[in-house]
C-alpha positions in Angstrom: 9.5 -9.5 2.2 9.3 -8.2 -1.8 11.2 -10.9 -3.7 11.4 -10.8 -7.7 9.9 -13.9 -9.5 10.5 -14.8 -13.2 6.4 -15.8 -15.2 5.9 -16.8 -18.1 2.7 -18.2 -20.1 3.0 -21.8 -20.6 4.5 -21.7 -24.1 7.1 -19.0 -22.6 6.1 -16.5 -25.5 4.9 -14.0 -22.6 7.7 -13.4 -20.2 7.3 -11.3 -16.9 9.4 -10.1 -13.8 7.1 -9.4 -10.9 8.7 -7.8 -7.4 6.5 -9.3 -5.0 5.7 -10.4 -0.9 3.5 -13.5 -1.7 1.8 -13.6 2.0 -1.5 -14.7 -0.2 -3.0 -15.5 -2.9 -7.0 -14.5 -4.5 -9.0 -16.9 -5.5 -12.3 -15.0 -7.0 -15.9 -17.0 -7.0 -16.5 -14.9 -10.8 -17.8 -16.8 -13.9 -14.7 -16.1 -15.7 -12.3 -16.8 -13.1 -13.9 -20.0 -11.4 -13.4 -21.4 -14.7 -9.8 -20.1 -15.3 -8.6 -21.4 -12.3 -5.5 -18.4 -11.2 -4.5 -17.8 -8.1 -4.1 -13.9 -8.2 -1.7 -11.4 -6.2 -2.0 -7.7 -7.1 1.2 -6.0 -7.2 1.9 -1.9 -7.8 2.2 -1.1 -11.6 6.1 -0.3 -10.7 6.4 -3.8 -9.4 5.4 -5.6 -12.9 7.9 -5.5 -15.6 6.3 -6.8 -19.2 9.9 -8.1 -21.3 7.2 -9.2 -24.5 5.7 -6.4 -25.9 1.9 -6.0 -25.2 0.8 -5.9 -28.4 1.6 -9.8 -28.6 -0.8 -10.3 -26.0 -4.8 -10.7 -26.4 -6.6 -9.2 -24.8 -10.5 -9.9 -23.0 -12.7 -7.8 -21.7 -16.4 -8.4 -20.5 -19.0 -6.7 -18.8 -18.3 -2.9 -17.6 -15.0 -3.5 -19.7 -13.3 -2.2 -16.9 -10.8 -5.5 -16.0 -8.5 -6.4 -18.3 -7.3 -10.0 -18.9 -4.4 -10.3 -20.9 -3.4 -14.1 -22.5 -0.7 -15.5 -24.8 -2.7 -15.9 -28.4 0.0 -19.1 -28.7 -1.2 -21.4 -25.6 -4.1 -19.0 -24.4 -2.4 -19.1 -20.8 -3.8 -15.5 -18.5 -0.4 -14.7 -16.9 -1.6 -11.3 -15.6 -4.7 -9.0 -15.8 -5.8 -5.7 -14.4 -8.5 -5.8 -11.9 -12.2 -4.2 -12.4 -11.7 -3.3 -8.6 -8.3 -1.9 -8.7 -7.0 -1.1 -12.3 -4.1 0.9 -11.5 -2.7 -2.2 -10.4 -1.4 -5.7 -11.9 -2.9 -9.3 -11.2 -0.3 -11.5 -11.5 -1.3 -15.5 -11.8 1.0 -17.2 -9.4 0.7 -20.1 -11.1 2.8 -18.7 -13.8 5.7 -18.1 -11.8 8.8 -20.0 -11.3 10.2 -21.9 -8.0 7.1 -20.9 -5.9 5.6 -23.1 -3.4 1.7 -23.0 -3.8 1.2 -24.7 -1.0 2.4 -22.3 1.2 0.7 -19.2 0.6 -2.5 -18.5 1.8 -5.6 -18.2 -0.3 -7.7 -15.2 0.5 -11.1 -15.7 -1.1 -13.1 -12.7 -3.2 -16.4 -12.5 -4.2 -16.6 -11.2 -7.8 -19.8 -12.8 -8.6 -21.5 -10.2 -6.2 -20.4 -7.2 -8.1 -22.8 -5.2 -10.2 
């Protein structure tokens, strides 16, 4: 069942409303995300609301340049990204959002490091 969560980057500069079922979360074996750490849940672009304009956002790209990973320039926190694999869509960092239980979703592993 779609609920709406409040995110934010760590700082709260980058604040985010995300309507979302969390049955799982994606944990990807990548260079760049084994390091990062985020558990990732791709939500439909009209189930992401951005309230901080983007343009106060960095932005990082790599590779094909395909993903983006957007982070708060302040406390360099990656609150959301768009997927290589599915860029119409949002990745949204669970870990960025308030009153959710990590330890309660499930944690679907992806296998980034074996893409081209």
């Amino acid at each position: 069942m779609k609920q709406t969560y409040r995110g934010s980057c760590h700082c709260g500069r980058v604040q985010f409303e995300v309507d979302a079922d969390l049955d799982h979360v994606r944990v990807c074996d990548c260079s760049i995300c084994r390091r990062r750490g985020a558990l990732i849940h791709r939500v439909e672009e009209n189930c992401f609301r951005l309230l901080t304009p983007i343009d106060e956002l960095s932005l990082y790209q790599w590779h094909t340049k395909t993903a983006k990973d957007y982070f708060c320039p302040h406390c360099g926190i990656l609150p959301f990204r768009r997927p290589r694999t599915a860029p119409d869509k949002w990745g949204v960092n669970v870990r960025c959002l308030e009153g959710v239980d990590l330890s309660s979703i499930p944690i679907k592993y992806v296998y980034g490091s074996r893409l081209d």
